[in-house]
KOLVEXKOL-255449 format. One record per residue: y, z, x of N, C-alpha, C in turn; residue in three letters. Coordinates in steps of 0.001 Angstrom, whole numbers, plus 524288, in hexadecimal, padded with zeros to 5 digits. Atoms other than C-alpha are relative to their C-alpha. Example, Ala and Ser with C-alpha at 12.3 -4.5 7.8 and 13.67 -1.06 7.14 Angstrom:
% KOLVEXKOL-255449
7FB5A800008037A7EE6C81E788300C804B08000080384Ala;7FB5A7FFC47FCCC7FBDC81BE48356680442802DA7FCFESer;
% end
This chain:
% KOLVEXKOL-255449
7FB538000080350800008000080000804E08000080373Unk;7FB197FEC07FCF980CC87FE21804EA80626800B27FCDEUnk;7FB9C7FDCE80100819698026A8042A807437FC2C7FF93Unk;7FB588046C8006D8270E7FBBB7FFB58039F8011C80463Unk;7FC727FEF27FCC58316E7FA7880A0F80388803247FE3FUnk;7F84F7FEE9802E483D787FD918015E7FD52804C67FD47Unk;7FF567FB04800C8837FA8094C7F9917FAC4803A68000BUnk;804477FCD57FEA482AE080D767FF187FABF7FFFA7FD09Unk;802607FED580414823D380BB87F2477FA5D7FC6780242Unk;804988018C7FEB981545808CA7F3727FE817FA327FD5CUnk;7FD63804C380182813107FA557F1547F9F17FBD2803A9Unk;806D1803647FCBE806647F0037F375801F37FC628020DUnk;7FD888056E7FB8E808287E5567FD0C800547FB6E7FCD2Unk;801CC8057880368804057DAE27F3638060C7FFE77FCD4Unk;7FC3F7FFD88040F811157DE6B7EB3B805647FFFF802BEUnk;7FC56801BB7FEA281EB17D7347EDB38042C8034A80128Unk;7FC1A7FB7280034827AD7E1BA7EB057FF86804897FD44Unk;7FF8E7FA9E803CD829087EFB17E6EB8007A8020C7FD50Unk;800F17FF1A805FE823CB7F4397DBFB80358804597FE0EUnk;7FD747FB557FFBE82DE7800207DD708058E7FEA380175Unk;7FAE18034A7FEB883B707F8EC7E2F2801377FC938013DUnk;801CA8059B7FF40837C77EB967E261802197FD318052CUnk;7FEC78006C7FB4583A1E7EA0D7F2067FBE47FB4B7FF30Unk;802C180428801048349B7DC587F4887FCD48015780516Unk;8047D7FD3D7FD218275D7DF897FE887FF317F9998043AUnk;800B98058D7FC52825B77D0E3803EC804287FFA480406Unk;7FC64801D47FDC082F167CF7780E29801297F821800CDUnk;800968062A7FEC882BF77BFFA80FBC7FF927FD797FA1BUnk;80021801BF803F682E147BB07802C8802ED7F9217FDF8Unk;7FE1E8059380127831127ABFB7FF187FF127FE707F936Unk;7FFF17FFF380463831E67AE737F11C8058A800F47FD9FUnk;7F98B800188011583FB37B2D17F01F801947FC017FEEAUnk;7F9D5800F07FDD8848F97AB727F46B7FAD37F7F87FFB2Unk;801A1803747FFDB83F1D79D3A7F1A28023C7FC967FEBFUnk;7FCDD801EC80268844F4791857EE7E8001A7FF7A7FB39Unk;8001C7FF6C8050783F5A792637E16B8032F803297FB8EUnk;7FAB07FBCF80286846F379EA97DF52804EE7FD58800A0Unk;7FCB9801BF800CF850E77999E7E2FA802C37FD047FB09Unk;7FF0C8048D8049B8520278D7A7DA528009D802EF7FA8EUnk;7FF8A7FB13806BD84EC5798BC7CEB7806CF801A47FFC7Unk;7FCB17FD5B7FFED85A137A0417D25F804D77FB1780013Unk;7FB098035C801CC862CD792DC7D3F1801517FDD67FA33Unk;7FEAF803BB8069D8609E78DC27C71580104804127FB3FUnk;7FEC17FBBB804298620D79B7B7C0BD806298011C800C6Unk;7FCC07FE707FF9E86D3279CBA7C65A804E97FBEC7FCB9Unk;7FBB6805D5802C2873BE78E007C20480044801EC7FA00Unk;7FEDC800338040B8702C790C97B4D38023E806057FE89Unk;7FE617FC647FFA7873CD79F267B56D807627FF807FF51Unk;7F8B8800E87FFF4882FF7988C7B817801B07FD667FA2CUnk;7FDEE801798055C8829A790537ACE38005D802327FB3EUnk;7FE297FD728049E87F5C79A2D7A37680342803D380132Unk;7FBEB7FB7C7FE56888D87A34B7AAD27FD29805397FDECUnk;801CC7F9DE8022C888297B37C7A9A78025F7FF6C7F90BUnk;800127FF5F8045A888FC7B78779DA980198807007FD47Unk;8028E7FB878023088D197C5A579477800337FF2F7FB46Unk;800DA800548040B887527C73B78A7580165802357FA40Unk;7FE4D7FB9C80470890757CCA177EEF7FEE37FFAE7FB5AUnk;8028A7FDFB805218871E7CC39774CA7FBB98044B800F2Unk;805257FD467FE5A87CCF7D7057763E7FB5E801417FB0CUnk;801AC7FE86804E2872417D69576D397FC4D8043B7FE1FUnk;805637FA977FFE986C717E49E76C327FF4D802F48069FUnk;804037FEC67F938865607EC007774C7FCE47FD258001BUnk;8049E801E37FDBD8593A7E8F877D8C7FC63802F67FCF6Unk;8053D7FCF6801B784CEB7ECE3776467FCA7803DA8043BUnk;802DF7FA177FBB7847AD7F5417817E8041F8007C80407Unk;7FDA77FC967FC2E84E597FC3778D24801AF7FC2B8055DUnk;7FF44803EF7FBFF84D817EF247963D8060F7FD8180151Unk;7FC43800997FEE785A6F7EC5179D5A800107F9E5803E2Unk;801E1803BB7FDE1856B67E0117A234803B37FAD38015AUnk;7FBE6803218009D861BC7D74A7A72D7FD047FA0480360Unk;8032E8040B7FE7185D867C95B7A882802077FBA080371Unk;7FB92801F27FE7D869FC7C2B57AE8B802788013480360Unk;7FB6F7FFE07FD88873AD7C4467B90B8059E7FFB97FC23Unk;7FA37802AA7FFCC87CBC7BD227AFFF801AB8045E7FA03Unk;7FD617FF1A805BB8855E7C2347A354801E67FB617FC41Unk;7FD77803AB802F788A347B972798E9806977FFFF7FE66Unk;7FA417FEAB803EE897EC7B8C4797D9802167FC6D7FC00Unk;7FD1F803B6804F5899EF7AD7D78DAA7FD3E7FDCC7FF42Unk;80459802908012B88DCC7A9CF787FE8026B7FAD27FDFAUnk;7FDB3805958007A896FC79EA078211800A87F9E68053EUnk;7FD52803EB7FB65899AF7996C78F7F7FB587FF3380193Unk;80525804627FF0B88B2579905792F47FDF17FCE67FE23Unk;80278804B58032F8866F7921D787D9803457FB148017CUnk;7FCAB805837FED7892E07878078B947FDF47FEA88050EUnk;801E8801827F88588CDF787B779A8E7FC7F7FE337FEDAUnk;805E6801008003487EA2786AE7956C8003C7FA657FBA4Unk;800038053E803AC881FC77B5678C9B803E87FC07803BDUnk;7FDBC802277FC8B88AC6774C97968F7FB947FD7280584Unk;803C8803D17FBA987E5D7736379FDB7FB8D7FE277FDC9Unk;80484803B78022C8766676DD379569800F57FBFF7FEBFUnk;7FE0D804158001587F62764857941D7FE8C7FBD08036BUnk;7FF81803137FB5287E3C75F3A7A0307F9047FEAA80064Unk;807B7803777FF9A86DEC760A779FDF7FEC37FC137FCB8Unk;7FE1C806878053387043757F1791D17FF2C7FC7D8030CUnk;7FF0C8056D7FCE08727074DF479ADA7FAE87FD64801AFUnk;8031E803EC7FDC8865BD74B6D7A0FA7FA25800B37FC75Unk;804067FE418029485D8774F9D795347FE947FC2B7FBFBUnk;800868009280511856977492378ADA7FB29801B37FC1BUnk;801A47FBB0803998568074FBB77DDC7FAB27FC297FD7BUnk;80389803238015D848F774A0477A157FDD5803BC7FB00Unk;802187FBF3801788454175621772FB8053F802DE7FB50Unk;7FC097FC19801AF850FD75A9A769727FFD0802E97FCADUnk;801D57FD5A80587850B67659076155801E97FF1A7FA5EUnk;7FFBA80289804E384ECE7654F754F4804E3804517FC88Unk;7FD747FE8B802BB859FE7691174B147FF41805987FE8DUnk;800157FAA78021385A2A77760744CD803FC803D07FDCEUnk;7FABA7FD25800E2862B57815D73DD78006C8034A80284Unk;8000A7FAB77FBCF8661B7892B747BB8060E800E38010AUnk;7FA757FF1E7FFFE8740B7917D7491A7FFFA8017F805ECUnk;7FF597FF587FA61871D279062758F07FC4B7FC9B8011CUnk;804138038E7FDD386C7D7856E76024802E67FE4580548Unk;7FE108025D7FBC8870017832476DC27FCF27FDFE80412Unk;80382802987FED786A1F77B917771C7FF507FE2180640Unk;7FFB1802ED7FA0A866E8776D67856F7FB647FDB57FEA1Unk;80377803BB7FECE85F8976CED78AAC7F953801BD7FF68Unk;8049C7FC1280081853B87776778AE97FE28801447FAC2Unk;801D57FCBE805278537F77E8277DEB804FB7FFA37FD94Unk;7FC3080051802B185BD378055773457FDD7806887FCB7Unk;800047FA96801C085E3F78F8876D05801077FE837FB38Unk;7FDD88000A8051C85F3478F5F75F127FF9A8068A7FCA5Unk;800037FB5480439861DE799D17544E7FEED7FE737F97AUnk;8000980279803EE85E0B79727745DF804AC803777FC9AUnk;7FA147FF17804378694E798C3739ED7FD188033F7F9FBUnk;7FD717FD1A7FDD886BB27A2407374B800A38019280583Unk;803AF7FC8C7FB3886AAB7A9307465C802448044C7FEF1Unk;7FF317FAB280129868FD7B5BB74673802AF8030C805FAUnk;7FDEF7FF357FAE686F457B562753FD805127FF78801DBUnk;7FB54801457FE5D87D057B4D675A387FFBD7FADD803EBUnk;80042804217FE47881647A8FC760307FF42801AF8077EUnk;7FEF67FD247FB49884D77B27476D4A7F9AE7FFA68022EUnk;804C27FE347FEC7876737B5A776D637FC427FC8C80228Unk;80048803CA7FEF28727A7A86476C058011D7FE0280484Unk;7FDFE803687FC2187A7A7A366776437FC848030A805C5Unk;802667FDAB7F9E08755F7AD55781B27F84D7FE2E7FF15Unk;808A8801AF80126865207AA6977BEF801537F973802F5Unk;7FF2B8060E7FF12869A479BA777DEC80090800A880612Unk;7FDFA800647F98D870BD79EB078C5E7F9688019780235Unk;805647FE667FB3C862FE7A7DE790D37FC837FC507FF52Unk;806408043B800718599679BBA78CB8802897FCDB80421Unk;80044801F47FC1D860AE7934C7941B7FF34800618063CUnk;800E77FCA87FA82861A179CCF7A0097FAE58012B802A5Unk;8057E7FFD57FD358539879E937A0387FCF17FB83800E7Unk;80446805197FF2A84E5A78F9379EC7802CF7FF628060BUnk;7FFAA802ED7FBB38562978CAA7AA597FF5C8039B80514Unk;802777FBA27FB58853007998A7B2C27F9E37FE438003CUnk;80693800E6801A384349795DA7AF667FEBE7FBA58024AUnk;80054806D47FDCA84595789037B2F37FE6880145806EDUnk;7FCB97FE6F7F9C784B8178E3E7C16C7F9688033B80085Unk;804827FCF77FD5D83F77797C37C24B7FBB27FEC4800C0Unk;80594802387FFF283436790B37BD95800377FA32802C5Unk;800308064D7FE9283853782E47C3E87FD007FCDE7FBDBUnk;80491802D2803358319A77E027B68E805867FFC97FB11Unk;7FD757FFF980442836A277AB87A9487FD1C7FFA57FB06Unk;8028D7FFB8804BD8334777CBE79C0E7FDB47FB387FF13Unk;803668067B80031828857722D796E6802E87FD4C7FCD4Unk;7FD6E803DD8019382F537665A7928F7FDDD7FF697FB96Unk;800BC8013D8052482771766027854280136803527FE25Unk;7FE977FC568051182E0E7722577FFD8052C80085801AFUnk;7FB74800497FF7183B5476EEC783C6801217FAC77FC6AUnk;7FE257FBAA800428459E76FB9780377FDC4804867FC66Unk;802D17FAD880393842B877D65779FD8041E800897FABAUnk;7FB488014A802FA84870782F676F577FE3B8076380057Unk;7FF9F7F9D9800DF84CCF7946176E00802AA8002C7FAAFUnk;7FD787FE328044384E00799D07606480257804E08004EUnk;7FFE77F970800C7854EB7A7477609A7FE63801677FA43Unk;803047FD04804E484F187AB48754717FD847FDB87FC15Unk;803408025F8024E846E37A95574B09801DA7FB9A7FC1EUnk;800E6806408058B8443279BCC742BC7FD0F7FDCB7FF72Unk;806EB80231800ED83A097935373E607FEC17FDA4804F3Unk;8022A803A37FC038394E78DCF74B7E7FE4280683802C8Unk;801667FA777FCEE8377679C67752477FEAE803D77FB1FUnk;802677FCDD803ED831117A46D7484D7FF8F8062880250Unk;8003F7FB3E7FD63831607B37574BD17F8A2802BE8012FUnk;8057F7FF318003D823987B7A9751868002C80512801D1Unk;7FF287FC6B7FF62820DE7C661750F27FF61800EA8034EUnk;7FD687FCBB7FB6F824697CF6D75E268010D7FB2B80361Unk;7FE06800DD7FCF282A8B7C52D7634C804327FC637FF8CUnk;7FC058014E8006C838437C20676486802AD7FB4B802ACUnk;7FF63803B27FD1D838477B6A676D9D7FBA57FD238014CUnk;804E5803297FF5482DB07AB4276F787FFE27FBD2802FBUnk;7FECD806697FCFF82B4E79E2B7756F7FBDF7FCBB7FD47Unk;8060D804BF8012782224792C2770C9800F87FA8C80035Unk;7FCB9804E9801DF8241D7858D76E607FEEF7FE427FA9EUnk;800BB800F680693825D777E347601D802797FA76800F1Unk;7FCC3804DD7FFA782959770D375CAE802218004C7FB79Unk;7FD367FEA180004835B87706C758057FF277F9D97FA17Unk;7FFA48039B8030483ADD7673D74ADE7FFCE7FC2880180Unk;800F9806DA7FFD083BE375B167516B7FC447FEBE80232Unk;80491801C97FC8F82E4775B28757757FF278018580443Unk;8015C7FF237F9988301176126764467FE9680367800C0Unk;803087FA2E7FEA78288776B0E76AE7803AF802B480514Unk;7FABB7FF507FC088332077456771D87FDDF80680800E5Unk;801237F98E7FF488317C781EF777CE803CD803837FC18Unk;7FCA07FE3580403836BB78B2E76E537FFB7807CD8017EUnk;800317F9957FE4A83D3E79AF7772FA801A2801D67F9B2Unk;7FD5E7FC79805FE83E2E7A396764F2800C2804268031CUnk;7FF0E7FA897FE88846357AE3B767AA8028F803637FB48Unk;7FDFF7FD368064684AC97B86975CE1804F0804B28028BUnk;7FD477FC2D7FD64856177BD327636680434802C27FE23Unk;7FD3B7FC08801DC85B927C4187580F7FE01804367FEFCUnk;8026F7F9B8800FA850B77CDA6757AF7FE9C8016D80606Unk;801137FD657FA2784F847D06D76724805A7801BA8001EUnk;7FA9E7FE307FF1D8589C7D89E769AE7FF4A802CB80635Unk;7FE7C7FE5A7F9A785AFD7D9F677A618066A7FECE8010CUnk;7FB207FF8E7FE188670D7DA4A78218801147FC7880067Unk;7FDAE804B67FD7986FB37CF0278313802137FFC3802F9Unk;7FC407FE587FD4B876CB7D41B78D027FD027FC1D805BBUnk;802CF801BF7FB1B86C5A7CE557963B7FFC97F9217FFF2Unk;7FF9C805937FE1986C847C07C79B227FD907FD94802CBUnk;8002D800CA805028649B7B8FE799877F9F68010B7FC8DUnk;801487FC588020385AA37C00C78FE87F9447FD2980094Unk;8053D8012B7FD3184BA47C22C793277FE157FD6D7FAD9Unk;804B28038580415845FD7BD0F785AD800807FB0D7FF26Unk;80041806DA8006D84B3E7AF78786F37FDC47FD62804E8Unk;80307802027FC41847647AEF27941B7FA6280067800A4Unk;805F97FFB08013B838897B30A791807FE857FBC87FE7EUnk;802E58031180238836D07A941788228015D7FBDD80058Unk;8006C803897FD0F83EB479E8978E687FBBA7FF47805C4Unk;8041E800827FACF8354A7A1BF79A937FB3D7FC027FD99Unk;8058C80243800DF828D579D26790D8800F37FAA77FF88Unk;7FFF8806C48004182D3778EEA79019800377FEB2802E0Unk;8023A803527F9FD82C5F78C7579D9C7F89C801FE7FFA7Unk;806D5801547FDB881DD7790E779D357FD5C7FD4C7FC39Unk;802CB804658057981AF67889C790C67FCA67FC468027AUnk;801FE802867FF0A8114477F217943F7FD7F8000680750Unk;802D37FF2A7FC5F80D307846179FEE7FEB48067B801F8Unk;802A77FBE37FEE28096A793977A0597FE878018F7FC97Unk;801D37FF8F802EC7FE7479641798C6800E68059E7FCB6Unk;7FFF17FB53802328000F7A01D78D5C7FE69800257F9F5Unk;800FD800BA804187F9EF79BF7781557FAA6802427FF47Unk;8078E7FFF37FF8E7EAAC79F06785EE7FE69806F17FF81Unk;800417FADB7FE917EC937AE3478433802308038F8024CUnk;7FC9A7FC907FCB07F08A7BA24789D0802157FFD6805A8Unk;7FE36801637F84A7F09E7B57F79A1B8038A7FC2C7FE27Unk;7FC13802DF7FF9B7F9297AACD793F880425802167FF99Unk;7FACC7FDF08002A802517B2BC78EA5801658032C8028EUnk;7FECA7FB677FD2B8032E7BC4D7988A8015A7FCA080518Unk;7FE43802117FBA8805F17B0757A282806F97FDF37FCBEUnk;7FB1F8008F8036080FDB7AAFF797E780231804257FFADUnk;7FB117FB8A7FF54817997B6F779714802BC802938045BUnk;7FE927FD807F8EA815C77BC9C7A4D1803987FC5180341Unk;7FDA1803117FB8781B277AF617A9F98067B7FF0F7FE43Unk;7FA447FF498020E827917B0247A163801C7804207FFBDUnk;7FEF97F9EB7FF8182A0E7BF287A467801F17FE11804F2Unk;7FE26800737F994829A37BC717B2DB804977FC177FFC2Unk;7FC24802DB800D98330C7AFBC7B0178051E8038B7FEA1Unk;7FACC7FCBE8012383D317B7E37A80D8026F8026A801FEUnk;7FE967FC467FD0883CA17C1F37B241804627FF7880461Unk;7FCDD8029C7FD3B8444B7B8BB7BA6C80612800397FEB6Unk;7F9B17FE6F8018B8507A7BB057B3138012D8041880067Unk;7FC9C7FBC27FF1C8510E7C96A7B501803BD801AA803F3Unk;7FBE1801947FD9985DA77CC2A7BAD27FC4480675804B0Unk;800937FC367FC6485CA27D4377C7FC7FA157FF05804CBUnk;804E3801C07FC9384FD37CD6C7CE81801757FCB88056AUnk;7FFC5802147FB16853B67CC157DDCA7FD817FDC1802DAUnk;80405802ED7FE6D848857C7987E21F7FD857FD587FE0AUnk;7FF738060E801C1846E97BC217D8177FA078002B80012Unk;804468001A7FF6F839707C0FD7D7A87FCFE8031C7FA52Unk;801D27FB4880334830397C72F7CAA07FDD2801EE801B4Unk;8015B7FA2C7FEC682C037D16B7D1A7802E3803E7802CBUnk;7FC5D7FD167FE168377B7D68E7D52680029804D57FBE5Unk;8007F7FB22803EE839177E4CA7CFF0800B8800C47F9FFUnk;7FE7D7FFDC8061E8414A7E3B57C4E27FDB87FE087FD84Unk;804308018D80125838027DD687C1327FC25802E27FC18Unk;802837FBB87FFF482F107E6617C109801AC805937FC9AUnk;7FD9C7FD3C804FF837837EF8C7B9838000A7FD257FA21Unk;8010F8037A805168381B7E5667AF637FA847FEEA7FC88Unk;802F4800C08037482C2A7E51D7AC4E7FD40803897FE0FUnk;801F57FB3D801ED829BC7F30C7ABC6802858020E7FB3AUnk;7FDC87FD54806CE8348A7F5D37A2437FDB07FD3E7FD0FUnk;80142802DE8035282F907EA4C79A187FAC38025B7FDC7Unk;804997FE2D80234822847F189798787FAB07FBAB800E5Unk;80411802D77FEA9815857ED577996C7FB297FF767FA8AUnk;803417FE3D8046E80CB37EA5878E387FA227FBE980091Unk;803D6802A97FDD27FDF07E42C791DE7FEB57FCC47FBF2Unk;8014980372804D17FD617DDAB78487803FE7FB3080028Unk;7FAB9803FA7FF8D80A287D5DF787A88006C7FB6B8043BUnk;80073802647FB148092E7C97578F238054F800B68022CUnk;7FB1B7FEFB7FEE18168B7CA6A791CE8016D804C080644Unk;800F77FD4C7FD84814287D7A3799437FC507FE80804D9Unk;8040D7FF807FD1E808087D4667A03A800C37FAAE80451Unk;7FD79803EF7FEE280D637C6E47A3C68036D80135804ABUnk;7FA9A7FEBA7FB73819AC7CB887AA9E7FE998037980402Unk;802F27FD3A7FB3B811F77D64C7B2517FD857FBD48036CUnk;802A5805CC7FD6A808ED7C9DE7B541803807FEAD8051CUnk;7FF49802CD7FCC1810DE7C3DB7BC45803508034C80395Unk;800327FACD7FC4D816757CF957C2077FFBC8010180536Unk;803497FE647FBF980D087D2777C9627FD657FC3B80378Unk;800D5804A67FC5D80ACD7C50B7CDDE803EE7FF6880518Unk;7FBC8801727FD19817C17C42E7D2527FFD5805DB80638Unk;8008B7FB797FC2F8160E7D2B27DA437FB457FE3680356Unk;803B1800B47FCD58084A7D0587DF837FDFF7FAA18030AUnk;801AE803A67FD858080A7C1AF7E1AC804497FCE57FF78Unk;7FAE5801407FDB68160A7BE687E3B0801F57FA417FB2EUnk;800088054B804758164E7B32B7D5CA805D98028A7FF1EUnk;7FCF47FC9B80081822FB7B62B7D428805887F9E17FD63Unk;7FD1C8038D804428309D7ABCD7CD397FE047FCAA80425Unk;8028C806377FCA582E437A22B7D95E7FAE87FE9980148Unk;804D080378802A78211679F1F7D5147FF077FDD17FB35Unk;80040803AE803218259679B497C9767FFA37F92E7FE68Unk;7FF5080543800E8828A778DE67CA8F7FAC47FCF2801D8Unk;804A3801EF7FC6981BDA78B9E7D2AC7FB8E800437FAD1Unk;802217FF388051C81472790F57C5728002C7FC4A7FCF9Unk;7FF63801668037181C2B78A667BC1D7FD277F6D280054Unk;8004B804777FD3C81B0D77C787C4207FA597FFD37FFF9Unk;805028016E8028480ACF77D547C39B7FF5A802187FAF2Unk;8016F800088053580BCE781917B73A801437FB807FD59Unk;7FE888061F8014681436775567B3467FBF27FC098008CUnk;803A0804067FD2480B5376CD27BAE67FAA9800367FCE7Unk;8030F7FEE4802CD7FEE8771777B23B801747FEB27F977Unk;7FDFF801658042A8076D76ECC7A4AD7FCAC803817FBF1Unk;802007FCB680455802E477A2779DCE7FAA7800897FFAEUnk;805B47FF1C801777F5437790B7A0A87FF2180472803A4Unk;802A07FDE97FAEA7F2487859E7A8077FEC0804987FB7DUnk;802697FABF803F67EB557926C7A2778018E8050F80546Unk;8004C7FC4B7FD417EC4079F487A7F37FC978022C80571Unk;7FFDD7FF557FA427E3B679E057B32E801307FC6B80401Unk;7FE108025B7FCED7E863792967B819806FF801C180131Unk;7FB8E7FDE37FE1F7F591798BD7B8418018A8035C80380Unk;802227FB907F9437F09E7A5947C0868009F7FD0180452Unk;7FFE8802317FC737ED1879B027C9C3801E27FD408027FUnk;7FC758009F800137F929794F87CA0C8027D80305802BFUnk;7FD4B7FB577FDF17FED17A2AD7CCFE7FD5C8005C80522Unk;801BE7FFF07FC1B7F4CF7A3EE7D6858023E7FC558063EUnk;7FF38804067FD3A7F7E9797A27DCD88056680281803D0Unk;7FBDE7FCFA7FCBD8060D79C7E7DF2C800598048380281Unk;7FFE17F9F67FC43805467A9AE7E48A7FBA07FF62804CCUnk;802C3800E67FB997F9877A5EE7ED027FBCA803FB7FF83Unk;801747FBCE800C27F1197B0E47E6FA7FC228006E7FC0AUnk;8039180019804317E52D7B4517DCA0805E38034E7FD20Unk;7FF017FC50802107EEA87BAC97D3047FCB1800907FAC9Unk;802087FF5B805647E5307BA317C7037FEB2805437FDA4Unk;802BB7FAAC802177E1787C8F87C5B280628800F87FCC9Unk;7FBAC80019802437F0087C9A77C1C8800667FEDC7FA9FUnk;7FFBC800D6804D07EEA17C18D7B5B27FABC8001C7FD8AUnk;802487FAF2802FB7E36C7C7487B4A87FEC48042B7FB7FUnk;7FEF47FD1A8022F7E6A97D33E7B22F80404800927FB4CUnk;7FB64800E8803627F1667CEB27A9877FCFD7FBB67FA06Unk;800B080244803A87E8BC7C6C77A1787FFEE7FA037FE0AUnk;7FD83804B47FEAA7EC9F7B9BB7A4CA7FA1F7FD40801A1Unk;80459801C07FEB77DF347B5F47AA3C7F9C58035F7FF8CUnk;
% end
């Protein structure tokens, strides 16, 4: 057993950093500072300018539990002026696009739109336009952070998407859960990824920027058609675990650009642990991948890229072996124990 430099704490060789003051244990590390990171961190940052900081002077409620969870660097100071920035550079993408795919008509008292997705509200909404406008700013903030991390893009047969904030006959409310993903084809025939969110009955902080439940379930449309989660419980416990670890990427305060950095680690202790929850068992998953066999955001793109390359045909143990492939390592007792295989 050995011992941490920085605060002594007892600590296995196999494990990156300190499970006690998350001191990083590798001295030789080429995971930082990669060019992959990099490129993440440039393209978060471009689109980071266009939607500018932001505060947020609507607040809607507290937080349903005790979690203080800030997801942003930035504040909002004129949600008006981002939506004019964020429609000003779709202007310009307009240009080299064609709409082959357009949506179809609807009564809706909010419909706005990029090249990506389009947010709607049905009429009545039971929502403010304020509220609206920041749900609209964090979707866009996360397709193009996802983009930057995974080097991949959502599958071209469920684009563009479409986000309902609340319920209508196209998002139907399904009990304990307040946010979903699937796809549906839409009135004029097309088959489009579709986020229901009900974001007049969640009630979290708006104060935060920009907010974890749009980024969860924007995460699942990048693994659409290529990470298996339909075949059972190891699916869904790779499907959830791999959009936990994704999201995790936005929490604000991660210096080392790494998920297994501490806070981390606090995060997922306040969040609780429940063995019935893929969600839970998932995000430990990969965890502990990332601690014991170093899988960590700059193996994402290496993932997502043979996953692409396969087009959705892979099952849960060809995905292990996938993982395997990258780290250089058996990790299967891992998903394993998690259920996954």
């Amino acid at each position: 057993m050995a011992k941490c430099p920085k605060c002594g704490e007892d600590i296995s060789k196999k494990h990156k950093f300190c499970d006690k003051c998350g001191e990083k244990l590798v001295k030789e590390s080429k995971r930082i500072f990669t060019p992959n990171i990099i490129a993440i961190i440039f393209v978060a940052f471009v689109f980071i300018g266009l939607i500018s900081a932001v505060t947020i002077f609507l607040n809607q409620g507290s937080p349903n539990n005790e979690l203080d969870l800030v997801l942003s660097e930035e504040k909002v100071l004129d949600i008006r002026q981002q939506i004019k920035e964020i429609k000003s550079f779709e202007e310009k993408r307009l240009g080299g696009v064609s709409n082959t795919k357009p949506f179809a008509d609807g009564n809706y008292a909010y419909d706005e739109r990029t090249v990506d997705f389009r947010l709607v509200c049905t009429h009545p909404c039971p929502l403010s336009k304020d509220i609206l406008d920041q749900e609209f700013a964090a979707i866009s903030y996360a397709v193009s952070t996802a983009r930057g991390l995974t080097k991949t893009d959502i599958d071209d047969s469920i684009m563009p998407f479409e986000v309902h904030a609340s319920e209508d006959e196209v998002c139907p409310m399904i009990p304990s859960a307040l946010a979903y993903m699937n796809t549906f084809t839409d009135g004029s025939g097309y088959t489009r990824g579709k986020l229901c969110f009900f974001f007049d009955k969640l009630n979290y902080n708006r104060d935060k920027f920009p907010y974890s439940t749009s980024i969860h379930e924007v995460m699942h449309l990048f693994e659409v058609n290529k990470v298996p989660h339909d075949s059972g419980v190891g699916g869904s416990v790779l499907w959830e675990g791999l959009s936990e670890m994704m999201e995790s990427f936005f929490l604000k305060g991660n210096e080392m650009n790494s998920f297994c950095w501490n806070g981390n680690k606090w995060w997922l202790t306040e969040l609780g642990y429940n063995p019935h929850d893929s969600h839970d068992v998932g995000r430990n998953l990969f965890f502990e991948l990332c601690n014991d066999y170093g899988f960590d955001y700059d193996s994402l793109p290496t993932l997502f890229r043979e996953l692409d390359r396969r087009g959705g045909d892979t099952n849960e143990g060809e995905f292990v072996n996938i993982v395997n492939n990258i780290v250089g390592s058996d990790t299967s007792h891992i998903f394993r124990n998690a259920g996954v295989i």
